[in-house]
KEMI-64662 format. One record per residue: residue number from 1; residue in three letters; x, y, z of N, C-alpha, C, CB in turn. Coordinates in steps of 0.05 Angstrom, whole numbers, always signed. Glycine has a CB too. Example, Ala and Ser with C-alpha at 12.3 -4.5 7.8 and 13.67 -1.06 7.14 Angstrom:
% KEMI-64662
- 1:ala:+264:-114:+156:+246:-90:+156:+264:-66:+156:+226:-89:+181
- 2:ser:+257:-45:+142:+273:-21:+143:+258:+1:+157:+282:-12:+114
//
This chain:
% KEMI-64662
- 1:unk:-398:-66:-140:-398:-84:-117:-397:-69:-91:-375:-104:-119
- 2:unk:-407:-84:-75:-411:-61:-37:-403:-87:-28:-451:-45:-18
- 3:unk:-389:-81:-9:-379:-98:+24:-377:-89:+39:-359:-110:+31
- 4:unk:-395:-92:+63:-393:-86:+89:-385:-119:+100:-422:-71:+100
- 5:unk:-384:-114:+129:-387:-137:+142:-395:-121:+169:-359:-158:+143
- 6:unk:-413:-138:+180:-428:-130:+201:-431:-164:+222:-460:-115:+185
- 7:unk:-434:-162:+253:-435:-179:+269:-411:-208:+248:-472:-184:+275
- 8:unk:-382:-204:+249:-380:-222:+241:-380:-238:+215:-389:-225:+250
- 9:unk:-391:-224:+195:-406:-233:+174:-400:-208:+143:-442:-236:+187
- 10:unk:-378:-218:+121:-387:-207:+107:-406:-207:+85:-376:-203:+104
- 11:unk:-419:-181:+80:-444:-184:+64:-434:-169:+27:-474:-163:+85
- 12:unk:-441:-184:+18:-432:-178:-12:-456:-169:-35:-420:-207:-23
- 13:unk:-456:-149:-42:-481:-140:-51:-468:-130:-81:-497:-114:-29
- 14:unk:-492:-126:-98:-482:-113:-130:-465:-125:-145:-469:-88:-130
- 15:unk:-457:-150:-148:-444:-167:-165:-469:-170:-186:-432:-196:-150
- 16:unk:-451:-180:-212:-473:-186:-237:-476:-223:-232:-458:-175:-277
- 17:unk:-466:-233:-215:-461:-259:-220:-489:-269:-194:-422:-268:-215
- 18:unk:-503:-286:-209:-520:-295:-189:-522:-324:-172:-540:-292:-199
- 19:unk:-497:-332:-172:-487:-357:-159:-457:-339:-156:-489:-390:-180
- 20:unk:-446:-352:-125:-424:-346:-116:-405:-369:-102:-431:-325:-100
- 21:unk:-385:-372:-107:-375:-401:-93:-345:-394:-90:-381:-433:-115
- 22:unk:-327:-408:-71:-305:-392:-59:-295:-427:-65:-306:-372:-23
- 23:unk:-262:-421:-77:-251:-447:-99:-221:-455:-84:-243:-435:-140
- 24:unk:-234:-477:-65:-212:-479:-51:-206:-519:-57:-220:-465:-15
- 25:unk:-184:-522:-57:-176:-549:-67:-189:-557:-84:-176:-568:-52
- 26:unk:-191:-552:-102:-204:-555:-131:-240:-558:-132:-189:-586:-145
- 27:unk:-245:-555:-108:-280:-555:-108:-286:-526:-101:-298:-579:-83
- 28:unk:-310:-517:-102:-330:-503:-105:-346:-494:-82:-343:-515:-119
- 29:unk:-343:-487:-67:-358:-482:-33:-384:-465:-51:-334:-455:-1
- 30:unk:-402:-467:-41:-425:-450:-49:-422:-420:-21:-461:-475:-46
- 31:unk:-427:-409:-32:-435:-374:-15:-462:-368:-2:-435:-347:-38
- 32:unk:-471:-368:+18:-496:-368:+30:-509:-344:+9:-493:-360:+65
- 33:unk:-530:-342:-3:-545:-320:-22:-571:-304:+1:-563:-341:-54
- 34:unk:-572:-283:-6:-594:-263:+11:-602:-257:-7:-588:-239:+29
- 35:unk:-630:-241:-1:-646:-222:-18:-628:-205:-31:-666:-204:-3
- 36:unk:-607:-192:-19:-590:-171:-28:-567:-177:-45:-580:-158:-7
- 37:unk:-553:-198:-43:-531:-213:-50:-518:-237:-33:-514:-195:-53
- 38:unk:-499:-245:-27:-488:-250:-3:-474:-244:+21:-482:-256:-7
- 39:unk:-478:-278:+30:-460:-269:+58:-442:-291:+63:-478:-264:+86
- 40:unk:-428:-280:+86:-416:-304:+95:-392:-301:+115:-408:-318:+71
- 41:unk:-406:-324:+141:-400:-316:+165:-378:-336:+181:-426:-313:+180
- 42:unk:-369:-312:+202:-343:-325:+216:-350:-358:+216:-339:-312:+252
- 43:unk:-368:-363:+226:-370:-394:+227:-368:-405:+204:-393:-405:+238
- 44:unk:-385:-404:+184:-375:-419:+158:-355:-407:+146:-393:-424:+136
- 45:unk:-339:-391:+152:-311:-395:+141:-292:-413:+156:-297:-370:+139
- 46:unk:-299:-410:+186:-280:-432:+199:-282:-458:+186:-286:-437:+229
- 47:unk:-307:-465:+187:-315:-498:+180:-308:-494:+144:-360:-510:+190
- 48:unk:-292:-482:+141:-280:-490:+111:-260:-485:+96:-293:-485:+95
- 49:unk:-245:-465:+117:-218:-457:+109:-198:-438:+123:-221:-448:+86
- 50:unk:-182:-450:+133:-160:-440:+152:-130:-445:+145:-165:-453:+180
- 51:unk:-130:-441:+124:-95:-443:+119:-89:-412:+108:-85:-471:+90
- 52:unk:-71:-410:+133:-50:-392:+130:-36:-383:+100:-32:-404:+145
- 53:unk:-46:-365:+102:-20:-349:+70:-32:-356:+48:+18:-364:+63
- 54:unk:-51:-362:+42:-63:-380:+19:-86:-364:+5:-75:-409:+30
- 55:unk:-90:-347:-11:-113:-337:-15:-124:-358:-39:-111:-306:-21
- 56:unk:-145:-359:-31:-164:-368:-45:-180:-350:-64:-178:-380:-28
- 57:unk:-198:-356:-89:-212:-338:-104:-246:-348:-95:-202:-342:-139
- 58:unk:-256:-322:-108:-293:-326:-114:-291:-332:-141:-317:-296:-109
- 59:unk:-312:-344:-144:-318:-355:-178:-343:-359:-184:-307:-381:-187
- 60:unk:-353:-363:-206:-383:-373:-208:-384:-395:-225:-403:-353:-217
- 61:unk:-419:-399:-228:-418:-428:-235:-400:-444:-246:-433:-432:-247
- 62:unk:-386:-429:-267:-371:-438:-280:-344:-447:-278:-372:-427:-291
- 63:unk:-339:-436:-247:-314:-439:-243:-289:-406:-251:-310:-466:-263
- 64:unk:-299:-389:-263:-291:-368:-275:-295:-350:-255:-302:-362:-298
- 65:unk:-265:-343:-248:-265:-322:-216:-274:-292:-232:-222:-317:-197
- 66:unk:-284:-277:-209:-300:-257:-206:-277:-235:-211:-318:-257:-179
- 67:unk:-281:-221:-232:-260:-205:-237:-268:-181:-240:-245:-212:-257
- 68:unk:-253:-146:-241:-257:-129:-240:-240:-117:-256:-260:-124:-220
- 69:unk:-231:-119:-276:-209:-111:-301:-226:-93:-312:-197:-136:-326
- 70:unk:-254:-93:-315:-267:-71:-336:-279:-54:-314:-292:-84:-362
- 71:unk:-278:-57:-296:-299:-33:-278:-304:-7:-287:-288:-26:-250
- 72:unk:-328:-7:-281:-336:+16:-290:-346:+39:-281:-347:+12:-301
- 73:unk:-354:+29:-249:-356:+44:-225:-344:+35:-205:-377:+48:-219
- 74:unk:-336:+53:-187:-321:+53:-164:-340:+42:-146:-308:+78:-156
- 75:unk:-317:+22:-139:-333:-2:-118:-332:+14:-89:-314:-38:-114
- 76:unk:-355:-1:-70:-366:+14:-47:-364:-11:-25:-400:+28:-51
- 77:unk:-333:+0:-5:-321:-22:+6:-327:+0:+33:-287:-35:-7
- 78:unk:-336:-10:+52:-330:+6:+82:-306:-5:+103:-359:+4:+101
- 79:unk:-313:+25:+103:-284:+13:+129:-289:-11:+151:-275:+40:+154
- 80:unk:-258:-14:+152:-263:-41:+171:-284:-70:+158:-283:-27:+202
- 81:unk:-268:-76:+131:-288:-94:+127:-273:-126:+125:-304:-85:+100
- 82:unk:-274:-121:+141:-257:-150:+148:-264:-154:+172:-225:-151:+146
- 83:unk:-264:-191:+181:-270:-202:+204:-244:-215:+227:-290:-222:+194
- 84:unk:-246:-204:+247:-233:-208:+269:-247:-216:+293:-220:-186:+274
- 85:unk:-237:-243:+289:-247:-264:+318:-226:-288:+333:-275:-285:+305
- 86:unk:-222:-270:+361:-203:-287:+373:-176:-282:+354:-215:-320:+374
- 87:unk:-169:-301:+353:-144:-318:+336:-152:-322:+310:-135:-349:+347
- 88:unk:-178:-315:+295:-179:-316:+273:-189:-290:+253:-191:-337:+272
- 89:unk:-183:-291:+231:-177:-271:+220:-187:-279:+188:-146:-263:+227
- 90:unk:-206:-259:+177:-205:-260:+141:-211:-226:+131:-237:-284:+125
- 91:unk:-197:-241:+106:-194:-210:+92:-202:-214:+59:-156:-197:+94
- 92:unk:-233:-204:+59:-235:-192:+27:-225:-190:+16:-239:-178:+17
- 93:unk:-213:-185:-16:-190:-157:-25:-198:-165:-60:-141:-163:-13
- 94:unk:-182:-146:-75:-177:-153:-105:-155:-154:-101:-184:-137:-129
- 95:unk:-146:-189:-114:-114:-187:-119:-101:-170:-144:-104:-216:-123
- 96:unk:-85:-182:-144:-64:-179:-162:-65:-180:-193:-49:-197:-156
- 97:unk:-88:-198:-193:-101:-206:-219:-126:-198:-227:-104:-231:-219
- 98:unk:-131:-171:-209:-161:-162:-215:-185:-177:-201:-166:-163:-244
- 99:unk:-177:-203:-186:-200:-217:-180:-207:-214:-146:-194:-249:-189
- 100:unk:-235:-221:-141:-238:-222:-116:-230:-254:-103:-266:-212:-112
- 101:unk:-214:-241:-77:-207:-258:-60:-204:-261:-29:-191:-260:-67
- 102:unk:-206:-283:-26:-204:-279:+8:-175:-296:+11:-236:-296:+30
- 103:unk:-167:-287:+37:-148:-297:+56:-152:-306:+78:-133:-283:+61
- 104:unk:-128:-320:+98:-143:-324:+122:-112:-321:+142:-164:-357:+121
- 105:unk:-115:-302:+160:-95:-295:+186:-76:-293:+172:-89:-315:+212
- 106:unk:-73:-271:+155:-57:-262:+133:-70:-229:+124:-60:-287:+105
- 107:unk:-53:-211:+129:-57:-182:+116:-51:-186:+91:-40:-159:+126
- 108:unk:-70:-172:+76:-64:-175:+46:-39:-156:+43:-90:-166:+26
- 109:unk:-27:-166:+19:-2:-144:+17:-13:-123:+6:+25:-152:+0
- 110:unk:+5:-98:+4:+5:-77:-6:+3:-77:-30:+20:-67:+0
- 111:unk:+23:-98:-46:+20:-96:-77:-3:-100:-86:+35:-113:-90
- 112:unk:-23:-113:-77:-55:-127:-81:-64:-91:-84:-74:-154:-44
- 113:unk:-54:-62:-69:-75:-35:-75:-56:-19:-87:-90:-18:-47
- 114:unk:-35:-27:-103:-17:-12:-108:-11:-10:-138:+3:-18:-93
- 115:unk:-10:+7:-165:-15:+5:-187:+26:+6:-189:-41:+28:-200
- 116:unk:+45:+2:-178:+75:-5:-192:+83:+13:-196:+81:-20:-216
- 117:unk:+76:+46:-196:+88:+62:-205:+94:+84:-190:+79:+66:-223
- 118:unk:+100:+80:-170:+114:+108:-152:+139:+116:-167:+125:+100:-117
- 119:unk:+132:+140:-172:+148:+150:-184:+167:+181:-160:+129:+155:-213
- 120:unk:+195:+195:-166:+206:+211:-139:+203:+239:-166:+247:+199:-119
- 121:unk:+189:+251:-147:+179:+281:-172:+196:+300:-158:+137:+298:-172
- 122:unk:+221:+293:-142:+236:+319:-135:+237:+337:-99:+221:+337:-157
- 123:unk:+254:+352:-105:+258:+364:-80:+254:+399:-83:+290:+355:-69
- 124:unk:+242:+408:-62:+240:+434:-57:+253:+445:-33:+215:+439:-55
- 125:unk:+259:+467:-32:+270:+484:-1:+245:+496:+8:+297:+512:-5
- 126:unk:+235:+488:+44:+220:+508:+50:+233:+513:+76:+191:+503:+50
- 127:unk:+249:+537:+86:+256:+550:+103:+282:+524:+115:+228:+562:+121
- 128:unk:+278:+520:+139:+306:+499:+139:+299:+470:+133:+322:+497:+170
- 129:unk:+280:+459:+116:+269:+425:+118:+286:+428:+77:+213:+415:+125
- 130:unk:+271:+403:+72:+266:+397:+48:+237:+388:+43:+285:+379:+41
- 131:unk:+226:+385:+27:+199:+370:+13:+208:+348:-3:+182:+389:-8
- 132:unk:+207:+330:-2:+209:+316:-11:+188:+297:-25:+220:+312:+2
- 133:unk:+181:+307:-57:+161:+296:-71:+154:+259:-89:+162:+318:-89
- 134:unk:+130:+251:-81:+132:+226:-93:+104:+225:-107:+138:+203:-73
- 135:unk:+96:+203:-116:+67:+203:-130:+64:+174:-139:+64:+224:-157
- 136:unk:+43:+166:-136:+34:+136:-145:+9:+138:-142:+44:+110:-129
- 137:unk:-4:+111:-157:-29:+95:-164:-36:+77:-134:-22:+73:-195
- 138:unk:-59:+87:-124:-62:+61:-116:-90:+56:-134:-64:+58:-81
- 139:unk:-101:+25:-122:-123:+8:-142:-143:-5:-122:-108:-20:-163
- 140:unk:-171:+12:-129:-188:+1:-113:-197:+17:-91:-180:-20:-105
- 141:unk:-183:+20:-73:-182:+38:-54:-163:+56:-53:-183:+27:-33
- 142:unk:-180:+77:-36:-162:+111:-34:-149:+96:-12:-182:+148:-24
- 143:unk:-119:+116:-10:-103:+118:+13:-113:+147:+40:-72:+122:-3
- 144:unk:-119:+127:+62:-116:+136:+84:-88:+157:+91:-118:+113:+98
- 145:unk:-72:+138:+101:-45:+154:+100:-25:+144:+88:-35:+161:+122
- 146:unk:-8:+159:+72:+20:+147:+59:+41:+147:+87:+34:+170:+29
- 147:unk:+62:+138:+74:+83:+136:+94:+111:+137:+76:+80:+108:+113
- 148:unk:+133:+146:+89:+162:+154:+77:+179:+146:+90:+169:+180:+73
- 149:unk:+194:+130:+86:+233:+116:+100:+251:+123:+96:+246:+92:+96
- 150:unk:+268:+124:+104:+299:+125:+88:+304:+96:+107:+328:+162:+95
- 151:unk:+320:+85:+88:+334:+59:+104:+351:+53:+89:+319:+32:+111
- 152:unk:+371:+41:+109:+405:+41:+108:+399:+19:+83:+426:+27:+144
- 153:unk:+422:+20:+65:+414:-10:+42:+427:-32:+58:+432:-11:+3
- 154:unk:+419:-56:+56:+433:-83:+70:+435:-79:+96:+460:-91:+61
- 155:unk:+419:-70:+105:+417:-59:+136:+376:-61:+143:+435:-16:+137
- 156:unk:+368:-77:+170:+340:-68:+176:+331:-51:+179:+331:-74:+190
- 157:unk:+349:-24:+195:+341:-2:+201:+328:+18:+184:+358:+4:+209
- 158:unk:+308:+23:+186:+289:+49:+168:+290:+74:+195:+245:+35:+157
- 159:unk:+286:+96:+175:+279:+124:+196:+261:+126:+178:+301:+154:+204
- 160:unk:+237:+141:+192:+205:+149:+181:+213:+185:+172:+173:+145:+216
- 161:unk:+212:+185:+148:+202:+213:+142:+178:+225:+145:+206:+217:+121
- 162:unk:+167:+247:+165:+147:+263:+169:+129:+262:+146:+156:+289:+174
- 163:unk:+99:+261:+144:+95:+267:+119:+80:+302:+121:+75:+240:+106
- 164:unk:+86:+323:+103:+79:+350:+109:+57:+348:+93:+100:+373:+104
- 165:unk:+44:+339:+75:+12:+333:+64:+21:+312:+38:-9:+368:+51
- 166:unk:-11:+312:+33:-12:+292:+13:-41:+301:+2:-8:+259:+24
- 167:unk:-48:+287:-13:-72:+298:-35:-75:+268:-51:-60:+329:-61
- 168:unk:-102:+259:-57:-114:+234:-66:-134:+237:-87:-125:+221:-44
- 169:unk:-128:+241:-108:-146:+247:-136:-159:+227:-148:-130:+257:-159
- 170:unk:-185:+212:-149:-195:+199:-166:-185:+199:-189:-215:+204:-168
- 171:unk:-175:+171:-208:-171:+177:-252:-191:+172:-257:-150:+156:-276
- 172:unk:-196:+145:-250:-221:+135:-260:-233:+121:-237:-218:+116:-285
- 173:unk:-254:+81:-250:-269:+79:-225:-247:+58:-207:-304:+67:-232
- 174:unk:-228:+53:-213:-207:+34:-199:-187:+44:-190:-198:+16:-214
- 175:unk:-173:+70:-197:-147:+80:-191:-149:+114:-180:-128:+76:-222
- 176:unk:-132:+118:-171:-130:+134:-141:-95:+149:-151:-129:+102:-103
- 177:unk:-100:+178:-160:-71:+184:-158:-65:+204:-124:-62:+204:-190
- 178:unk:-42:+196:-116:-34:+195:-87:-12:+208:-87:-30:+169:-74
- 179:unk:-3:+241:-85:+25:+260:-80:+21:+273:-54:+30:+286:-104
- 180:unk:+49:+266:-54:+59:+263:-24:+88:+278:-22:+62:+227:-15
- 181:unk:+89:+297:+3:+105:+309:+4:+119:+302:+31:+97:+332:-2
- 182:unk:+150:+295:+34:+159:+279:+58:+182:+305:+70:+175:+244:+46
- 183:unk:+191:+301:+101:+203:+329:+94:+227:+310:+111:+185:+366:+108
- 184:unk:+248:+325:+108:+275:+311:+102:+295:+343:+120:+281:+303:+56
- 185:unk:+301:+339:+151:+312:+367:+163:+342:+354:+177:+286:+384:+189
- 186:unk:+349:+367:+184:+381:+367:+197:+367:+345:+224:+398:+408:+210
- 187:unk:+355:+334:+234:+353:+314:+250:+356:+289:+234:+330:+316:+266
- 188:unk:+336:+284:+217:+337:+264:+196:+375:+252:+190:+321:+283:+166
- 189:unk:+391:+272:+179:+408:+271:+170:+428:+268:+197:+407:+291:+152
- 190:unk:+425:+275:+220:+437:+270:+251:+438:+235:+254:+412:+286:+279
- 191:unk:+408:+233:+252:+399:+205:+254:+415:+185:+226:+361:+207:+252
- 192:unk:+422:+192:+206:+439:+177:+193:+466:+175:+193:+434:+180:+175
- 193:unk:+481:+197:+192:+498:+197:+204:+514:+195:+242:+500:+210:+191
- 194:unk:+497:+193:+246:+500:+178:+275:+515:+198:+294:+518:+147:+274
- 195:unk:+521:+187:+315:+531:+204:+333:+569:+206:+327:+521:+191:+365
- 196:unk:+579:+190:+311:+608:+189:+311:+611:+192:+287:+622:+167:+322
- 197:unk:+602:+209:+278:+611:+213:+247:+634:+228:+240:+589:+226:+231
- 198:unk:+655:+227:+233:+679:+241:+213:+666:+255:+193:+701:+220:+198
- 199:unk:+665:+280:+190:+657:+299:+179:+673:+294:+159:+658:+323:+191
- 200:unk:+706:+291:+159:+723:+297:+130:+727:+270:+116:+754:+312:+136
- 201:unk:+716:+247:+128:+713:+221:+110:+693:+226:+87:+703:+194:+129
- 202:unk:+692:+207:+73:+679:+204:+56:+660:+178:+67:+695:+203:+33
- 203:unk:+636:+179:+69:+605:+170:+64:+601:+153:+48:+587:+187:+56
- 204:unk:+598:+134:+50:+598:+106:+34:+574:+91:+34:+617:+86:+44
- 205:unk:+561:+102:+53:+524:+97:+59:+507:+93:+41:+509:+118:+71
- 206:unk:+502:+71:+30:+474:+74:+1:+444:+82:+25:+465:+28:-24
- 207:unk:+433:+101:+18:+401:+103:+36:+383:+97:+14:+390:+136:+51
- 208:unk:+375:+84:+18:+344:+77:-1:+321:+95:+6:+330:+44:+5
- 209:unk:+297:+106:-10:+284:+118:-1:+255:+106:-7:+292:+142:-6
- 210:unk:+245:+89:+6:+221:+81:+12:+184:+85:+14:+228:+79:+26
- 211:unk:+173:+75:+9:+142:+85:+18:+117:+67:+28:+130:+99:-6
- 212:unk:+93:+73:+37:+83:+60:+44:+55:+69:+46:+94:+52:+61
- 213:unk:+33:+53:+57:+7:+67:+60:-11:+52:+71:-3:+76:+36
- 214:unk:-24:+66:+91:-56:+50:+92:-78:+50:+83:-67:+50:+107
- 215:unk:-95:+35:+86:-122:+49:+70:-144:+42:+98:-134:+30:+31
- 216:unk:-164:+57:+94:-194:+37:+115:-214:+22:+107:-214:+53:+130
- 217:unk:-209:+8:+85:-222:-13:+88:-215:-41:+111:-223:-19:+62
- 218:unk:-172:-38:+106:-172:-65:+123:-147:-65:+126:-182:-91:+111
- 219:unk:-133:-73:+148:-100:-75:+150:-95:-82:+123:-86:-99:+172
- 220:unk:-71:-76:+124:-53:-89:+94:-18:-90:+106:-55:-58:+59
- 221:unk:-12:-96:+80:+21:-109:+97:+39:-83:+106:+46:-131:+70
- 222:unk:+55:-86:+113:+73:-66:+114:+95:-60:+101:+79:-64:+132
- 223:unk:+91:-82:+81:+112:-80:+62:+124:-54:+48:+104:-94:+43
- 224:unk:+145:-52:+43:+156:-23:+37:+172:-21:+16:+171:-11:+58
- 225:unk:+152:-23:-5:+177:-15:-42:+188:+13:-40:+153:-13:-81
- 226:unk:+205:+8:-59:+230:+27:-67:+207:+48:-77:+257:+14:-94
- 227:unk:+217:+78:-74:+213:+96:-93:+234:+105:-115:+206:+115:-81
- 228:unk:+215:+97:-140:+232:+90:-166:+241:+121:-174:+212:+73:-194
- 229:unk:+258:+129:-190:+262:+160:-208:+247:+167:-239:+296:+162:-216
- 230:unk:+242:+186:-246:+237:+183:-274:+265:+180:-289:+220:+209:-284
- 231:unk:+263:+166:-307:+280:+158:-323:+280:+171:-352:+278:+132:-322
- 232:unk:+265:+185:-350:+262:+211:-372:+265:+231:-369:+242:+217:-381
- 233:unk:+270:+243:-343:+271:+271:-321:+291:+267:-314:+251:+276:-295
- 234:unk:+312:+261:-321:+348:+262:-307:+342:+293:-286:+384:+270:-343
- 235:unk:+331:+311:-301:+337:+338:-283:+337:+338:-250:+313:+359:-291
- 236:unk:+313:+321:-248:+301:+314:-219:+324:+302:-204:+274:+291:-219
- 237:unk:+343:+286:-218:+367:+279:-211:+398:+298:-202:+370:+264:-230
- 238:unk:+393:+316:-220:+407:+341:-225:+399:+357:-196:+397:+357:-256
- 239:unk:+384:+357:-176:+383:+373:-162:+399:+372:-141:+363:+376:-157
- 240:unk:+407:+401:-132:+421:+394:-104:+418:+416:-88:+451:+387:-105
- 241:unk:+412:+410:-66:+403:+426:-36:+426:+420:-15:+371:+413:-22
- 242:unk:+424:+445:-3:+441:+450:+12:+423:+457:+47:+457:+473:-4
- 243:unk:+429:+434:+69:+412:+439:+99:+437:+454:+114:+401:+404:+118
- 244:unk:+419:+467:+131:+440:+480:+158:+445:+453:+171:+424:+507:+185
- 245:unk:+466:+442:+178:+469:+423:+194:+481:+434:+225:+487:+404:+179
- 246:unk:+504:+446:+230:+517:+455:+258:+521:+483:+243:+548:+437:+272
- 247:unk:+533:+489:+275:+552:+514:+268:+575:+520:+246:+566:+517:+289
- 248:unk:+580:+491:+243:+609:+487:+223:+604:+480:+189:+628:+455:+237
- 249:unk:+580:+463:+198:+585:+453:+166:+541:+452:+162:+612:+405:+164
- 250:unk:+544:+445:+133:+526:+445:+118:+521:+427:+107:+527:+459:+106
- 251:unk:+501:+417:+98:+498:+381:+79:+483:+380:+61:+485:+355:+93
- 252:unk:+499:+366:+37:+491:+368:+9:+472:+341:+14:+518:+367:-17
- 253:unk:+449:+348:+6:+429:+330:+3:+418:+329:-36:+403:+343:+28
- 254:unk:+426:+306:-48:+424:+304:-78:+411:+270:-72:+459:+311:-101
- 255:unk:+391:+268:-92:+381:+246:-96:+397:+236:-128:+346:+251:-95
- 256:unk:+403:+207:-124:+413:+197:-146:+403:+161:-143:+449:+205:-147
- 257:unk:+405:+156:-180:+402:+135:-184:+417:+108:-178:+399:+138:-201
- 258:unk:+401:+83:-167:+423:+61:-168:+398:+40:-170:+448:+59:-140
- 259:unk:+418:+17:-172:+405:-8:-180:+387:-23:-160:+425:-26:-188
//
C-alpha cells in the first residue's frame, strides 16, 4: 500500500481490494476510486465525519476492514501524510488491530506504531555521563526520533534524558527494531534531587524511566510508556555505577525493579 496526500487530499494506491468504503455508524461511505487507487478529500471528509476521538475503519464490499496482519512488503507511507485544514484535522494510520484507519482532530496514539516491548538493556560508563540502553519494536513505520524521561512516580513532572544515538534496523516488512542510548550525568541527578536536598537522609523518590518517539509520516501522541526490564537478565539489574556529583560526595546510580 502507498499514501501520500497531496493539495488536501489523501491518495491511496496498491491495495488488493477494488472497492473501498470508510464504516462509520453502521453504513458504508463509498471512497472516491482513480485510475491509481483512491482518494479522498478535505471536503468529503468534512461532509461525513467529524467526531472527535473516534476512529473509524476502511473496509470493503463486504464490510471486512482492510487489514495488514500478513504483510509482506513494507508499506510506502510519505511524510506528512496527513491533512491539516484550519481547525480540522485527519489522520491515516494502522491501528491496533492491524487495520487501516482514519481519525479526526485526534493524534493517533503511539501504541497504534509501537510493538509492547521496550525492553532496558542496561548501563555503561563513558567518561563522567552514563548510557543508558533501551530497545523496542516499532510497527509500520521507522522512528524518526526516540525520546527518554525520568519522571517523579505520582508526580507530572518528567526531565528529558539527552538521547547520545540510536540506530533503526528493519526485521521484516512491518517491524522496525529501535536501540537507543540515553545519557544520564550529575545535572540530571541535580535536577532530581533538587536544590535542598539532605545528603544524609534517605531518598524515598520512586523515578520511573520512560520513552517515546516520533515518526514522519504524521504527529502521534505523546504518550509515554514505562521502560520495562528483562525479567530473565536479573544481571542488568545487578548493576551499579558510581557519578562524580560535588566535591564531597558521589552517586550510586542502580536501576531496579517495581510494579
Amino acid at each position: 500500500m502507498k499514501i501520500t496526500c497531496r493539495d488536501h487530499t489523501f491518495l491511496i494506491e496498491n491495495l488488493p481490494q477494488q472497492t473501498l468504503y470508510l464504516a462509520i455508524n453502521e453504513q458504508h461511505i463509498p471512497v472516491q476510486q482513480t485510475e491509481t487507487g483512491f482518494s479522498l478529500s478535505v471536503d468529503a471528509l468534512l461532509s461525513i465525519f467529524r467526531k472527535k476521538n473516534h476512529p473509524i475503519k476502511f473496509v470493503d464490499e463486504l464490510g471486512t476492514p482492510v487489514s495488514f496482519k500478513h504483510l509482506s512488503e513494507p508499506l510506502d507511507i510519505a511524510p506528512n501524510s496527513y491533512i491539516k485544514q484550519g481547525k480540522h484535522s485527519y489522520f491515516i494510520f494502522i491501528d491496533q488491530d492491524d487495520e487501516l484507519s482514519l481519525i479526526y482532530n485526534k493524534k493517533p496514539s503511539i501504541m497504534n506504531f509501537y510493538d509492547r516491548d521496550v525492553q532496558f538493556e542496561g548501563m555503561t560508563r563513558q567518561d563522567d555521563v552514563l548510557l543508558l540502553k533501551f530497545s523496542f519494536h516499532s510497527k509500520y513505520d521507522t522512528v524518526a526520533q526516540p525520546s527518554c524521561f525520568v519522571k517523579f512516580r505520582h508526580q507530572e513532572q518528567k526531565i528529558v534524558l539527552p538521547i547520545e544515538r540510536f540506530t533503526v534496523t528493519p526485521v521484516d516488512a512491518c517491524r522496525f527494531r529501535t536501540e537507543v542510548e540515553a545519557v544520564i550525568d550529575k545535572e540530571l541527578v541535580e535536577q532530581l534531587l533538587g536544590d535542598r536536598y539532605t545528603y544524609d537522609a534517605f531518598n524515598a523518590n520512586i523515578y520511573d524511566l520512560l520513552f517515546g518517539f516520533s515518526i514522519r509520516e504524521m504527529p502521534i501522541s505523546v504518550f509515554t510508556p514505562r521502560i520495562r526490564h528483562f525479567k530473565n537478565h536479573p544481571e542488568l539489574l545487578n548493576d551499579e555505577h558510581w557519578l562524580p556529583l560535588n566535591e564531597q560526595y558521589d552517586v550510586l546510580v542502580r536501576p531496579y525493579s517495581t510494579v
